[in-house]
C-alpha positions as CSV (number, residue, x, y, z in Angstrom):
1,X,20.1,2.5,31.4
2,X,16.7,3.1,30.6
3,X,17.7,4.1,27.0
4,X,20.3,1.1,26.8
5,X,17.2,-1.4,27.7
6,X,14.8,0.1,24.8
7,X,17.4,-0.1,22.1
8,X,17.9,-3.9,23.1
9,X,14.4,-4.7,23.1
10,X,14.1,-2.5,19.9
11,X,17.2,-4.4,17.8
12,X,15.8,-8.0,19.8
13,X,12.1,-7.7,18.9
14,X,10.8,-4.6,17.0
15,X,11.2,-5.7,13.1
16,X,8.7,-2.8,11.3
17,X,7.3,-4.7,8.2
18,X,3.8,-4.0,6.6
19,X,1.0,-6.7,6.9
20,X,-1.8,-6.8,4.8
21,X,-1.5,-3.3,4.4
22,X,-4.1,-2.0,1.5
23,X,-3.4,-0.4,-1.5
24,X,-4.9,0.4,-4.2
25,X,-3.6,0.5,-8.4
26,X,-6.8,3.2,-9.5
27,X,-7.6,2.2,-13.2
28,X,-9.6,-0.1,-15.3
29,X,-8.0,-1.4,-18.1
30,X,-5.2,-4.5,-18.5
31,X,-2.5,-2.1,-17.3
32,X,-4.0,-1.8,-14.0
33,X,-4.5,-5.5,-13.4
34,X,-1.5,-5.9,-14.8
35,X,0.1,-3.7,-12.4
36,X,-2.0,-4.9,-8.9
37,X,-1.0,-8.4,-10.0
38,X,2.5,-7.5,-9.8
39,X,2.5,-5.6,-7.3
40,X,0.9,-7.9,-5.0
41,X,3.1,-11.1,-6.3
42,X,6.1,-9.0,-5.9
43,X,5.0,-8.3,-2.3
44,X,3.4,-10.9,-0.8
45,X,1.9,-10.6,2.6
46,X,3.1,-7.2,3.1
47,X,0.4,-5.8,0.8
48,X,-3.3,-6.3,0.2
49,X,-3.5,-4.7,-3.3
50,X,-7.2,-3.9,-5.3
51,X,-8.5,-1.7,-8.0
52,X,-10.2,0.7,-8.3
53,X,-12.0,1.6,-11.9
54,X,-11.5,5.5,-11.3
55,X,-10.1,8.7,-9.0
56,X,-13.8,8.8,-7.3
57,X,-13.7,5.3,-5.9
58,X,-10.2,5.9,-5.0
59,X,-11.6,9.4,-2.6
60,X,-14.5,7.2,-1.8
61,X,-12.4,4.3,-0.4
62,X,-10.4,7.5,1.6
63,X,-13.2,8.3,3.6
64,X,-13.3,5.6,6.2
65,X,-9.0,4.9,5.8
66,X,-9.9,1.6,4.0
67,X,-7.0,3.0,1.8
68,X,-3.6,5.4,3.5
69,X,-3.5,7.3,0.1
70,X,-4.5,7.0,-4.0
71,X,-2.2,7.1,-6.4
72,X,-4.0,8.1,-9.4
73,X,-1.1,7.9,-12.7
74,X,-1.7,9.9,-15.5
75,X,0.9,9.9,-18.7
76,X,1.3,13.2,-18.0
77,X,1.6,13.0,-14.3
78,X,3.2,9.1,-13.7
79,X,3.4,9.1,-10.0
């Protein structure tokens, strides 16, 4: 019963969708805009998406969570 009950409210209520959830496109140059202005249009509310002009920002912006993770691209590393 008990398990019958949380799957109704679970299916009824419980609809698991990011909100203003922060990320961040690490770069400096048209590409990154590019790509946070895309990313962000392409998303909507679901993401609150910045830049940041390099990898030390992007460990800086780790330290208090501002930001879940970096993703840092490289040509020979794309991510």
């Amino acid at each position: 019963m008990c398990l019958g009950m949380g799957l109704a409210y679970m299916g009824a209520f419980v609809t698991p969708e990011p909100n203003d959830m922060p990320v961040a496109v690490v770069g400096s140059g048209p590409q990154a805009k590019v790509l946070a202005q895309t990313v962000e249009d392409k998303a909507g509310d679901a993401l609150d998406v910045r830049t940041l002009p390099d990898r030390e920002h992007a460990v800086d912006a780790l330290s208090p969570w501002t930001s879940p993770g970096p993703s840092c691209p490289t040509p020979r590393r794309p991510s």
